[in-house]
C-alpha positions in Angstrom: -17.0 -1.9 -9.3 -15.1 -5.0 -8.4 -12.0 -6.1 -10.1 -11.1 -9.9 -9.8 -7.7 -11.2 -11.4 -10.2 -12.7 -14.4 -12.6 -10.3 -14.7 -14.1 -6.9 -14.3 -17.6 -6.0 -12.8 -19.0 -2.9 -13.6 -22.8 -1.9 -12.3 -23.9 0.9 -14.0 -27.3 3.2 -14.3 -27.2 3.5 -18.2 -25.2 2.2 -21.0 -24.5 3.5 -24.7 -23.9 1.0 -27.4 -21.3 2.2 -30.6 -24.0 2.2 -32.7 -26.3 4.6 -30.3 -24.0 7.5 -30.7 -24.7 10.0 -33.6 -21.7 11.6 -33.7 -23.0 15.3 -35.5 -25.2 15.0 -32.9 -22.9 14.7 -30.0 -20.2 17.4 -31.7 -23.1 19.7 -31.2 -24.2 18.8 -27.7 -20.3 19.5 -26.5 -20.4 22.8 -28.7 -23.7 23.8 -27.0 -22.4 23.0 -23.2 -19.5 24.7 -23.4 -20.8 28.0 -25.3 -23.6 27.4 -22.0 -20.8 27.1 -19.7 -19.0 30.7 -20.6 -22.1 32.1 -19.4 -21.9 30.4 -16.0 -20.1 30.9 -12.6 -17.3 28.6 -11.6 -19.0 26.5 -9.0 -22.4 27.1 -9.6 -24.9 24.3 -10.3 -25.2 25.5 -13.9 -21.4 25.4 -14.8 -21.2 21.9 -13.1 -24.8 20.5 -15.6 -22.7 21.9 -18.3 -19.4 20.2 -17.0 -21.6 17.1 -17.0 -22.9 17.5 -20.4 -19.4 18.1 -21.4 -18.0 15.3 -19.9 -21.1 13.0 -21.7 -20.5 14.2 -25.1 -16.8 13.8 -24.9 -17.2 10.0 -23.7 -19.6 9.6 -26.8 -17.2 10.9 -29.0 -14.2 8.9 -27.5 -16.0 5.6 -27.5 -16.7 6.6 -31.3 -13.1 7.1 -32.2 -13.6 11.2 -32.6 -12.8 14.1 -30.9 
């Protein structure tokens, strides 16, 4: 990231346009991570995939407007 008095560079991997994001669709991812992530230990690999998946969904939801 570089941040310039003008202007703001970002270089990212991957990028999600509004209209990419079906928001049943993520609703359900998040509800799916975190019922998977009960089931893990704090720490492990598994609870941080789900952490990661949580985090995901919730971006697609924010940029969305939703919750």
């Amino acid at each position: 990231m570089q941040a310039l008095p003008d202007r703001v560079t970002v270089l990212v991997d991957e990028a999600l346009a509004f209209d990419d994001v079906v928001v049943a669709e993520a609703r359900e991812r998040l509800a799916a991570a975190t019922e998977r992530q009960k089931g893990a230990a704090g720490g492990s690999d598994a609870y941080a995939r789900e952490q990661a998946a949580i985090d995901f969904a919730s971006a697609q939801l924010r940029l969305t407007g939703h919750r």
